[in-house]
C-alpha positions as CSV (number, residue, x, y, z in Angstrom):
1,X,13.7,14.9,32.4
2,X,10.5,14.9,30.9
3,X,7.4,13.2,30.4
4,X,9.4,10.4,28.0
5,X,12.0,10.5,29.8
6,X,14.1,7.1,29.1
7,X,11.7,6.1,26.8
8,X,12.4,4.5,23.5
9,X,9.9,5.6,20.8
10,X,9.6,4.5,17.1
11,X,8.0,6.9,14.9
12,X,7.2,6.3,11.2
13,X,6.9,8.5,8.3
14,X,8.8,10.9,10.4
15,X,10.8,12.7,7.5
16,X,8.4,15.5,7.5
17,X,4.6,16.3,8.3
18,X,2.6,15.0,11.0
19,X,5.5,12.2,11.8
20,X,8.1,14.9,11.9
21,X,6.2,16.7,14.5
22,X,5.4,13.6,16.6
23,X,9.1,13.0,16.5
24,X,10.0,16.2,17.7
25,X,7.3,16.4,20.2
26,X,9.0,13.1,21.7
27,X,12.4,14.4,22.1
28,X,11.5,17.5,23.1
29,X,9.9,15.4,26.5
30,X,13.1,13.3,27.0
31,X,12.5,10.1,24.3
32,X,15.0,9.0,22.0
33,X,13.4,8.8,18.6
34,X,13.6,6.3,16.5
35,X,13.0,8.0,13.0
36,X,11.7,5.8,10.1
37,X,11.2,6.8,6.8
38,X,11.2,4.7,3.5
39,X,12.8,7.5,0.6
40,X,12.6,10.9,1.4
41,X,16.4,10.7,3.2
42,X,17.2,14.4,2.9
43,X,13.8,14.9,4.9
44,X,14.7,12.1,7.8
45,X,18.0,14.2,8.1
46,X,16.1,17.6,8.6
47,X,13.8,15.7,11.4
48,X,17.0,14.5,12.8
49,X,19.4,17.9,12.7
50,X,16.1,19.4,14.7
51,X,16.2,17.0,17.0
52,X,19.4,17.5,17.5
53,X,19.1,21.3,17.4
54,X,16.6,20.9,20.4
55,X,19.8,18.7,22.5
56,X,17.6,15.3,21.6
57,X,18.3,12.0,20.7
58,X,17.6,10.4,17.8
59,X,18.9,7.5,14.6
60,X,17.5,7.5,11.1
61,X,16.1,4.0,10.0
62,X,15.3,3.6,6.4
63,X,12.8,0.9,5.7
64,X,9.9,-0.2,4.1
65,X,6.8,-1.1,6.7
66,X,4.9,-2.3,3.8
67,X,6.7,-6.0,3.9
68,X,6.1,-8.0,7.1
69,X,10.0,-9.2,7.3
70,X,11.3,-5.8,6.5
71,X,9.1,-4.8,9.6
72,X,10.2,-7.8,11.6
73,X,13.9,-6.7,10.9
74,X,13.4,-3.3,11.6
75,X,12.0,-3.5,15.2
76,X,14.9,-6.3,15.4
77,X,17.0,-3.3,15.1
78,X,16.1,-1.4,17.1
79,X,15.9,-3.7,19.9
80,X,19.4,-4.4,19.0
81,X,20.7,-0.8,19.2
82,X,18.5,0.8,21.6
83,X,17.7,-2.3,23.8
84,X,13.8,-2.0,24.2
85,X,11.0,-0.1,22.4
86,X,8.4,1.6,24.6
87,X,6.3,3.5,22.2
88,X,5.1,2.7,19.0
89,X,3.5,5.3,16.5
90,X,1.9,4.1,13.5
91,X,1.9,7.1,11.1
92,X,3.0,6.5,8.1
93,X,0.5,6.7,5.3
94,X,-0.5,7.7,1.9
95,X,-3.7,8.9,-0.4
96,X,-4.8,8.6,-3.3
97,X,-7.5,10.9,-5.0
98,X,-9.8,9.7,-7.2
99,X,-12.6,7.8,-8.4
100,X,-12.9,4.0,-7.0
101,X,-14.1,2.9,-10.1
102,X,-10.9,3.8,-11.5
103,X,-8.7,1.8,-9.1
104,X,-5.9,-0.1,-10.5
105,X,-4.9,-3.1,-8.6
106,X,-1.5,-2.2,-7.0
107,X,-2.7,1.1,-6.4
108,X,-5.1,-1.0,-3.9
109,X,-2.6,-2.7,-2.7
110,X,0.1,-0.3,-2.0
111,X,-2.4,1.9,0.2
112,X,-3.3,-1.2,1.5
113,X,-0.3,-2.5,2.3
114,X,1.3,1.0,3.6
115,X,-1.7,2.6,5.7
116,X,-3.1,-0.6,7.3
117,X,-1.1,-3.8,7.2
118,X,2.1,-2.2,8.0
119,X,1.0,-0.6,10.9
120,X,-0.2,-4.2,11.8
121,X,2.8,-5.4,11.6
122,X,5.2,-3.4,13.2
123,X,2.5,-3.6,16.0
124,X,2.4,-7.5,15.8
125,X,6.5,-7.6,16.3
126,X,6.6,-4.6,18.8
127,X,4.4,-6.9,20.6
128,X,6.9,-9.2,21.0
129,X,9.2,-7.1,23.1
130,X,6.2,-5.2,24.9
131,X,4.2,-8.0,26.3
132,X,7.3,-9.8,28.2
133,X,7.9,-6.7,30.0
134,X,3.9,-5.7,30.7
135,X,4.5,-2.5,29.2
136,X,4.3,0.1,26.1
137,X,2.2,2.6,23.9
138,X,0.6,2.6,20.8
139,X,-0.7,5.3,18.9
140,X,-2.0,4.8,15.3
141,X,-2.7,7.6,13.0
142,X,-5.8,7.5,11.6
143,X,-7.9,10.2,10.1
144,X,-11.6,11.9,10.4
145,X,-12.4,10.0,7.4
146,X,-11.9,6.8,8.6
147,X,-15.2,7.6,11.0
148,X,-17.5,8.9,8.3
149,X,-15.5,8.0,5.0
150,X,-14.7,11.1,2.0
151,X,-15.9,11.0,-1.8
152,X,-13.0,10.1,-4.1
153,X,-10.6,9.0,-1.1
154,X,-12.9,5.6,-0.7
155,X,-9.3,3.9,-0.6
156,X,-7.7,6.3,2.2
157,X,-10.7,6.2,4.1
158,X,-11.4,2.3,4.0
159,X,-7.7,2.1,5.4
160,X,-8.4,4.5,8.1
161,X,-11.6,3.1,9.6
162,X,-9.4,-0.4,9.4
163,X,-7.4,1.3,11.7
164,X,-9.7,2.6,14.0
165,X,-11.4,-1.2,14.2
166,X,-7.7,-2.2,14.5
167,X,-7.1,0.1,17.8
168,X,-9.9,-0.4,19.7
169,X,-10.1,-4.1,19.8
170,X,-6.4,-4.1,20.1
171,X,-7.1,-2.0,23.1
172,X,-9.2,-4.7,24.7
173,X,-6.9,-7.3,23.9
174,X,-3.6,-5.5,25.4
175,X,-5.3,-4.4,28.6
176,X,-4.3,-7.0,30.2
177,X,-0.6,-6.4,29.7
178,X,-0.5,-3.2,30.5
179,X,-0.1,-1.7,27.2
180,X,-2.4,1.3,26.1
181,X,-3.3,1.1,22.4
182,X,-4.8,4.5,20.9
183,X,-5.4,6.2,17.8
184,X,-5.4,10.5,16.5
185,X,-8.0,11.3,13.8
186,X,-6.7,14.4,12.0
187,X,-8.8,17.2,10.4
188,X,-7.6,18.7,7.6
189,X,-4.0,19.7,8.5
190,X,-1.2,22.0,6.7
191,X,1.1,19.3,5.0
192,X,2.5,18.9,1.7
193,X,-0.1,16.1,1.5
194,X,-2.6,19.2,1.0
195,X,-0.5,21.4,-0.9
196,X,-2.5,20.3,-3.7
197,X,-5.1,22.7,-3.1
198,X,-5.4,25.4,-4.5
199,X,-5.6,28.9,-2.9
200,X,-9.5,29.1,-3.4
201,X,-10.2,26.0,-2.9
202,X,-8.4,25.9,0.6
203,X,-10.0,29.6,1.7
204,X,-13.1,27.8,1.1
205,X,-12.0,24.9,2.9
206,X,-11.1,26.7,5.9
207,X,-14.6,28.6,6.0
208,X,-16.2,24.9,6.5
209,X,-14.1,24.1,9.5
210,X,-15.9,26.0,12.7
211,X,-12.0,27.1,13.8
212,X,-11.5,28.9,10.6
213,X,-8.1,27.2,10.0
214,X,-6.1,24.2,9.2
215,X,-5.2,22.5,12.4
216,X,-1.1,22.4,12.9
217,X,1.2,19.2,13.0
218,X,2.4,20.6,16.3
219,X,-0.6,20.2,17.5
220,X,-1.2,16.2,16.8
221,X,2.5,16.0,17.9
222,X,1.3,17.2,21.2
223,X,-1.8,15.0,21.5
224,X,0.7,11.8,20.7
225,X,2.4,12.8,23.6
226,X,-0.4,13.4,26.5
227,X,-1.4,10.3,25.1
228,X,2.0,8.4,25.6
229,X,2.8,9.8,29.0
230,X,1.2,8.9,32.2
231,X,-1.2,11.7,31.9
232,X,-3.3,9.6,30.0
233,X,-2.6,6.2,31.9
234,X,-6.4,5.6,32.0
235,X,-7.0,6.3,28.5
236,X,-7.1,2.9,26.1
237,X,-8.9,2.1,22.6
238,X,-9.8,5.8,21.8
239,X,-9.9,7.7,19.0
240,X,-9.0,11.1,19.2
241,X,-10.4,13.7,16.4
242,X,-8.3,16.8,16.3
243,X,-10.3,18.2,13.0
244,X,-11.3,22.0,14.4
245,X,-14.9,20.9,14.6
246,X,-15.5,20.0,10.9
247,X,-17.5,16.3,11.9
């Protein structure tokens, strides 16, 4: 059955990277995946048709976490089609690079808006479903910046460690209830959020990290999941760095 088994799980960003992997990690352990994405629909399908492919369950929901009643509406959803939600994984996100000096104001807001307030949302109407029954899983991605903050990604990293303040006294708070709250810290990983770099500057990149590599999505797909099974039932208000050493 697996370690999800009968579990309902909401994953967003999950048309491709680190969200795609989470989602497929979840199915692959018996949860049916709820895949949210806000444009890239040919990408949510190719999470989906793998899911699939692996004899999984799964719907694509397209919508914008950014807005509190889009959230509210969303998780309405999916309490309306899959009857509960059980896990909760806060991964969408996006960077900018770039000096903060030369910040434009809805370029603030958007990163704002996308990496930390949406996640706070969604968790705030989760919540609302989670509490009654004294149970659920939250996992926030966050990122190794977020704990000691990267030159020209002031705005990324500002979100992230708002995130990490965000999960562990969430943690505290949800104790009681029986809900774990939890966040993953990535290293540098090999997504198309990197495929900026250039082939010398990502050997050289891979020389600073003590593994020698980039770390694989797979990998933080299968950390998500330890962390949402009752392998981890002790484990609350943690964040996890999966970053190959680098910090």
């Amino acid at each position: 059955m697996g370690k999800l088994g009968g579990k309902v799980a909401l994953v967003t960003g999950a048309s491709r990277g680190i969200g795609r992997a989470i989602a497929i990690e979840f199915a692959k352990e018996g949860a049916s995946v709820v895949i949210n994405y806000s444009k890239d629909d040919e990408g949510a399908k190719e999470t989906l048709e793998e899911i699939k492919r692996i004899k999984g369950y799964g719907i694509l929901l397209k919508e914008d976490i950014g807005s509190f009643q889009k959230s509210k509406l969303m998780v309405e959803e999916i309490i309306k089609t899959m009857g509960k939600i059980d896990i909760l994984v806060n991964n969408a996100g996006i960077s900018s690079v770039g000096l903060f000096m030369e910040a434009e104001e809805d370029g603030i807001q958007k990163i704002i808006n996308t990496n930390l307030l949406g996640a706070m949302y969604l968790t705030k109407h989760a919540l609302e479903y989670m509490i009654p029954r004294k149970c659920g899983n939250i996992i926030n991605i966050s990122s190794m910046w977020g704990e000691v903050g990267a030159s020209c990604e002031v705005l990324y990293s500002t979100t992230k460690g708002g995130i990490n303040s965000f999960t562990k006294s969430l943690a505290k708070e949800l104790a009681p209830s029986n809900i774990r709250v939890n966040a993953i810290a990535p290293g540098v990983i090999d997504t198309k959020m990197n495929s900026f770099l250039r082939d010398e500057d990502r050997k050289s990149l891979e020389e600073e990290i003590p593994m020698g590599r980039f770390g694989l999505c797979s990998e933080i797909g299968k950390i998500a999941t330890f962390l949402c099974s009752e392998d981890s039932s002790y484990i609350t208000g943690q964040i996890i760095r999966a970053d190959g050493g680098l910090i």
